[in-house]
C-alpha positions as CSV (number, residue, x, y, z in Angstrom):
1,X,12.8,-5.0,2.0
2,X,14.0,-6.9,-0.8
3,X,17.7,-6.5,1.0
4,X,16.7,-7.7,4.5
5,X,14.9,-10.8,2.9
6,X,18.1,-11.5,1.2
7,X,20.3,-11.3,4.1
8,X,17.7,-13.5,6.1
9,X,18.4,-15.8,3.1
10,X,22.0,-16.1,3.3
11,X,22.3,-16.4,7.1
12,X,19.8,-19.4,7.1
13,X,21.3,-20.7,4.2
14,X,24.9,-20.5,5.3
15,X,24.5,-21.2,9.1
16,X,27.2,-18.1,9.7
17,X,26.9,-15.1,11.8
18,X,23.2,-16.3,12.9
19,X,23.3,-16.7,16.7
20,X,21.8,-19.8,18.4
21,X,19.5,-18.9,20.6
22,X,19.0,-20.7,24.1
23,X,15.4,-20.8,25.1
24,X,16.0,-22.9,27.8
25,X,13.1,-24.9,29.2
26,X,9.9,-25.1,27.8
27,X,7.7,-23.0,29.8
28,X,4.5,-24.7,31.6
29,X,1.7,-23.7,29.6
30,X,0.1,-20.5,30.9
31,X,-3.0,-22.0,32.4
32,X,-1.3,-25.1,34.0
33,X,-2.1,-26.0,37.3
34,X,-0.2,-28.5,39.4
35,X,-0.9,-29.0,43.1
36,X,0.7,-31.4,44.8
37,X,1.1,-35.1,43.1
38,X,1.2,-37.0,46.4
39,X,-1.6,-35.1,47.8
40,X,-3.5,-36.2,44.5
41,X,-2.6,-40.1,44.8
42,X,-2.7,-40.3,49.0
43,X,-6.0,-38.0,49.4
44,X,-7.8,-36.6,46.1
45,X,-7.9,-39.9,44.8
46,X,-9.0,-41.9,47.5
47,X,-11.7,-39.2,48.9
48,X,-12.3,-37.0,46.1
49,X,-12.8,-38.9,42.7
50,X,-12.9,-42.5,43.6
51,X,-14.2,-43.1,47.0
52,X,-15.8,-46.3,48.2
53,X,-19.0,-44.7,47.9
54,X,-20.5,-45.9,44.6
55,X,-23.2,-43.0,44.1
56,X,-20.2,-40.2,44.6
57,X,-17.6,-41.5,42.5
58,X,-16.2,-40.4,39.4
59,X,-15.0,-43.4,38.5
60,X,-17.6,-45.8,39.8
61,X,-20.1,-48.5,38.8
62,X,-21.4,-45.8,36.2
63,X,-18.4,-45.3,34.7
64,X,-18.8,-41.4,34.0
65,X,-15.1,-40.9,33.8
66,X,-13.1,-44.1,33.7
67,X,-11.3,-44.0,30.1
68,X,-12.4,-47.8,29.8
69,X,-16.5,-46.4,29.1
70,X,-16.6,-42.6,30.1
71,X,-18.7,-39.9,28.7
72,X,-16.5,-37.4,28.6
73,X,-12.9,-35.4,28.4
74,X,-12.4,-35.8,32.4
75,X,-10.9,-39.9,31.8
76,X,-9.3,-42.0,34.3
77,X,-7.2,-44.9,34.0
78,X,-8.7,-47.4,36.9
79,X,-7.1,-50.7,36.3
80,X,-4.6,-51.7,39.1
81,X,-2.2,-50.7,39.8
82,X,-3.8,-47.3,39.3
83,X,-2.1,-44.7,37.1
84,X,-1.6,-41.8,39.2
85,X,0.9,-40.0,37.6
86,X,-1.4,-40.1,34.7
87,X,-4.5,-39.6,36.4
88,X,-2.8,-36.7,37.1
89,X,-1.8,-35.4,34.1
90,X,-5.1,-35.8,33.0
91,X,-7.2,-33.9,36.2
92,X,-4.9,-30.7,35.8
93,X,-6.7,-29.8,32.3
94,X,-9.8,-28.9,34.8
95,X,-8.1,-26.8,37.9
96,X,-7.8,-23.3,38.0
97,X,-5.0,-22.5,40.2
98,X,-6.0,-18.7,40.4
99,X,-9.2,-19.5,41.8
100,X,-9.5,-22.6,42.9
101,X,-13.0,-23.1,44.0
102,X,-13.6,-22.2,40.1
103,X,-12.1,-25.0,38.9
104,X,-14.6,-27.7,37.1
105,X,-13.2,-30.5,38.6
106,X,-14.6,-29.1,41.8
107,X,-17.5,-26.9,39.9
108,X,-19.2,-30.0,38.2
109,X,-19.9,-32.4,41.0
110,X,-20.8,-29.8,43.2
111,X,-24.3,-29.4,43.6
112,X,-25.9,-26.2,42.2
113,X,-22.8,-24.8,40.6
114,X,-22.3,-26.1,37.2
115,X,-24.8,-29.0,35.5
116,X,-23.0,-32.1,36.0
117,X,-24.4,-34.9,33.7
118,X,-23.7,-37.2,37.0
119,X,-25.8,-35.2,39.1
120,X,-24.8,-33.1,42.3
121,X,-22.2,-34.9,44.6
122,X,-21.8,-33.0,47.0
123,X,-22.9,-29.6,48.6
124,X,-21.3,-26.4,49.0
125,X,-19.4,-26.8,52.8
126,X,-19.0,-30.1,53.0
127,X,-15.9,-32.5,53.4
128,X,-15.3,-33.3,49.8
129,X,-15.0,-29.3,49.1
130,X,-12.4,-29.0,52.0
131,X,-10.6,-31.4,50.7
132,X,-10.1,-30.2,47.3
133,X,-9.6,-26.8,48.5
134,X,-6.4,-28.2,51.0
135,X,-5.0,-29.8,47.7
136,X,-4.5,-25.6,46.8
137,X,-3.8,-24.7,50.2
138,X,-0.4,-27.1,50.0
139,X,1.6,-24.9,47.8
């Protein structure tokens, strides 16, 4: 033992005869999920979080999840020109590309699914669903 700790000693001491390893890129995290961009910005956006509908948006008169006054780890940027790109980054955390339907970003608003501190959104079926299920349907 003492021998193999001495030789790991020496070769990080001296730099020589210790391959470099090339690990290439960093790997996406294991439970990343990433649907299409555009089809976030053009459609999701628009339809899903932040539609002209007060009483159904995310990001609305309540403020639930703008990152100016929300109430919780879901937190968008709304100030124009609207973030997408980091909008994005940020609505990933709650998908579930395995199972889509699973995902809390659709599982929270949805009425009867998981308590949502904003209330039920929408029902099981309807147009919001369908759309956030076509976001996974995409790739």
């Amino acid at each position: 033992m003492k021998k193999s700790l001495l030789a790991l000693v020496t070769c990080a001491l001296s730099g020589a005869g210790c391959p470099t390893v090339d690990l290439g890129e960093t790997p996406v995290s294991p439970g990343a999920c990433r649907p299409d961009p555009a089809y976030f910005a053009d459609v999701m956006w628009p339809e899903f979080f932040s539609p002209a509908d007060q009483t159904v948006s995310c990001v609305g008169d309540s403020g639930c999840h703008r990152v100016e006054d929300g109430r919780s780890a879901l937190r968008f940027a709304t100030s124009e020109p609207i973030d997408f790109d980091g909008n994005y980054d940020v609505v990933i955390r709650f998908l579930n590309c395995a199972a889509p339907e699973a995902s809390a970003a659709l599982t929270k608003p949805e009425g009867g699914v998981d308590p949502h501190g904003g209330g039920d959104l929408f029902q099981p079926g309807s147009g919001p669903e369908a759309t956030f299920l076509q976001w996974f349907a995409l790739e």
